[in-house]
Wavefront OBJ file of the C-alpha trace (Angstrom):
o trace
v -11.424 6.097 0.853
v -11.876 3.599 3.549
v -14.885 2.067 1.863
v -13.342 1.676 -1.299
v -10.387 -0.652 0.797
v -12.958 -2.414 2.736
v -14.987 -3.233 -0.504
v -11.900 -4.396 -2.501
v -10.647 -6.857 -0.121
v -13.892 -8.470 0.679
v -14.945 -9.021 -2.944
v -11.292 -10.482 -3.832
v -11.214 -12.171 -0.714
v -15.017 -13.251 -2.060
v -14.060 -14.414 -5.482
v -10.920 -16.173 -4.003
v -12.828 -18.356 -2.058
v -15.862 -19.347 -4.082
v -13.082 -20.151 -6.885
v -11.247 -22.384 -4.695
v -14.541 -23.697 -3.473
v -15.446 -24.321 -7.022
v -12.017 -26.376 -7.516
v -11.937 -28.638 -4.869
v -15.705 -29.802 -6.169
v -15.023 -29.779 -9.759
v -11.353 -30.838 -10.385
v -9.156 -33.696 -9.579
v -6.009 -33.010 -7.497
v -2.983 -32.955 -9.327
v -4.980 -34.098 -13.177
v -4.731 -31.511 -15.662
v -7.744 -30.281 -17.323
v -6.802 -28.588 -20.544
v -8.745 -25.352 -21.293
v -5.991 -23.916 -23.697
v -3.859 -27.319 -24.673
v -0.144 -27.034 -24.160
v -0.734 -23.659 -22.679
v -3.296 -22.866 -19.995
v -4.825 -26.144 -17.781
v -6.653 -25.975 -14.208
v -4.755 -28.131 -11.922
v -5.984 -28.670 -8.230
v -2.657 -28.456 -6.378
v -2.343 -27.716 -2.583
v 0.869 -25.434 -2.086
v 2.440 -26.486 0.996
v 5.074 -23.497 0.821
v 4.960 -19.770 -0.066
v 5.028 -18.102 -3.014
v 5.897 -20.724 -6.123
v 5.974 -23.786 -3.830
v 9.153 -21.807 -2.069
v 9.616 -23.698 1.719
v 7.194 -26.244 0.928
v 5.862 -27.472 4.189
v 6.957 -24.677 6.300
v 3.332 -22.173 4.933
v 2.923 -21.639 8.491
v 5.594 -19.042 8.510
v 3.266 -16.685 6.695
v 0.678 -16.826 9.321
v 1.927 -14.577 11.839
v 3.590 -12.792 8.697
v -0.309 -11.713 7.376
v -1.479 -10.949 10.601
v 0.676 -8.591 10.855
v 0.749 -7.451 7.042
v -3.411 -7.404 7.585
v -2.655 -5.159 10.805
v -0.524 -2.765 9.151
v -3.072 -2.191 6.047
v -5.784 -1.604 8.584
v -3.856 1.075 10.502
v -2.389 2.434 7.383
v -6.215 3.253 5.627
v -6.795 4.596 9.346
v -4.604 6.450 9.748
v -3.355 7.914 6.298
v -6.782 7.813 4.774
v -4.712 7.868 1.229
v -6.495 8.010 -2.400
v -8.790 5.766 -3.924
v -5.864 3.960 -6.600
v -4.038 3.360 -2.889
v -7.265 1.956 -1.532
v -7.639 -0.287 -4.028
v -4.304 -1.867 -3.963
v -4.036 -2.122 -0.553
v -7.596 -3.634 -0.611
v -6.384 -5.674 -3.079
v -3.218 -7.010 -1.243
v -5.440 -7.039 1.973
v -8.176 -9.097 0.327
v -5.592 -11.623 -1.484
v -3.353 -12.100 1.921
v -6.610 -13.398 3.477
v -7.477 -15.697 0.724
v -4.726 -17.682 1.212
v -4.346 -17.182 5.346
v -8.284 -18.873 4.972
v -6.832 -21.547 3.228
v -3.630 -21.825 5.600
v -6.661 -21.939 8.607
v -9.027 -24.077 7.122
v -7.028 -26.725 5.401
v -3.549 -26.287 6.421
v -2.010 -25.694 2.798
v -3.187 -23.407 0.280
v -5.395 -23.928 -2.513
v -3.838 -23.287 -6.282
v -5.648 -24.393 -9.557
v -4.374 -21.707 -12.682
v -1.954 -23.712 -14.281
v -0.050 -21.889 -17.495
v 2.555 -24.929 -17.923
v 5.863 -22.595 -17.573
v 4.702 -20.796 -14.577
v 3.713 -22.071 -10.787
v 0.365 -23.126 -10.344
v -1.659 -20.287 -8.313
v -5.076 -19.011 -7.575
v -6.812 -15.385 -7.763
v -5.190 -14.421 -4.290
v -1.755 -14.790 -5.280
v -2.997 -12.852 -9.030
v -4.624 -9.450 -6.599
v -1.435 -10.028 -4.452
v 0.808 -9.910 -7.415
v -1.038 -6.742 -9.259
v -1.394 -4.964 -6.115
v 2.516 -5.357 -5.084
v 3.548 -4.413 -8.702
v 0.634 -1.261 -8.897
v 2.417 0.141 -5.242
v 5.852 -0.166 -6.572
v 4.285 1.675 -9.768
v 3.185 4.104 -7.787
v 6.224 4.918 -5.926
v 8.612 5.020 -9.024
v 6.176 7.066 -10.768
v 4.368 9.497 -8.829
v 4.988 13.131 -8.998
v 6.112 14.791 -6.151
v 4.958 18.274 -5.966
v 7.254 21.202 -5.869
v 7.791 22.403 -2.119
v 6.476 25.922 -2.433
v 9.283 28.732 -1.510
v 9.243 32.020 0.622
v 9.577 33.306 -2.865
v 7.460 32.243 -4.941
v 4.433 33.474 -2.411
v 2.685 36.363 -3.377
v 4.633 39.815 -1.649
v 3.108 40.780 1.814
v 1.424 44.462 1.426
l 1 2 3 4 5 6 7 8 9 10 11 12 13 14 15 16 17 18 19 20 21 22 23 24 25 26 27 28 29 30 31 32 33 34 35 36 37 38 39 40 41 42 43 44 45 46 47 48 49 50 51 52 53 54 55 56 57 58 59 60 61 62 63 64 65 66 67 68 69 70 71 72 73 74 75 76 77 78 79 80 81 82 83 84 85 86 87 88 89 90 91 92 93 94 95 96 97 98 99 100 101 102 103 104 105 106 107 108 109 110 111 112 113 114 115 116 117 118 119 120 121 122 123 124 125 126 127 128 129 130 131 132 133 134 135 136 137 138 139 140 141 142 143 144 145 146 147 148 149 150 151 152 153 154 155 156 157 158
């Protein structure tokens, strides 16, 4: 389901960037503009760190770190060529990583603007990061393994 990885991460990757592009032209950095008062606002904030404003300043760090992340996707749909819920998170995490690498390039800090007052400030790449990191660790606590089939339990040679 390589097409269905390739697909996923461009359009995130897509709607990651025209959202940020739509920020920076429509908001004021750091001013709150309520859309849900005392709940939900869109703040234009440039994260400096990693995830939740972690290391702020030192962002850089994750460059090398999703270049290699963004290699080991690539190989892995190769390679592995796994199912299409796979594809899509991985697509998902592939897509997102990028969003924010873009923003590491381009700018030098990344772009956040979802504001829900009790939580860090972040943007759609960190949301398809997020989902796609908790759907794989779904995944792995969840899926079935199927039974190894014995010797035995194969039909008797005539």
């Amino acid at each position: 389901m390589l097409t269905m990885f390739w697909w996923t991460a461009f359009v995130v990757l897509l709607i990651d960037q025209l959202t940020k592009l739509w920020a920076l032209a429509s908001l004021e950095w750091d001013r709150p503009l309520p859309v849900i008062p005392g709940y939900f606002y869109l703040t234009l904030t440039p994260n400096t760190g990693i995830a939740f404003g972690m290391l702020s300043g030192k962002g850089w760090l994750t460059i090398p770190l999703t270049l290699v992340v963004a290699g080991f996707l690539i190989i892995y749909q190769l390679r592995a060529r796994p199912p299409r819920g796979i594809s899509l998170l991985t697509g998902m995490l592939l897509g997102g990583a990028l969003g924010n690498f873009v923003d590491r390039l381009r700018l030098g800090f990344v772009v956040d603007m979802f504001d829900f007052v009790i939580w860090p400030v972040f943007n759609v790449a960190d949301v398809a990061i997020t989902v796609s990191l908790v759907g794989l660790m779904a995944v792995q606590l969840f899926a079935r393994e199927e039974p190894a089939q014995s010797e035995s339990a194969e039909e008797p040679r005539s």
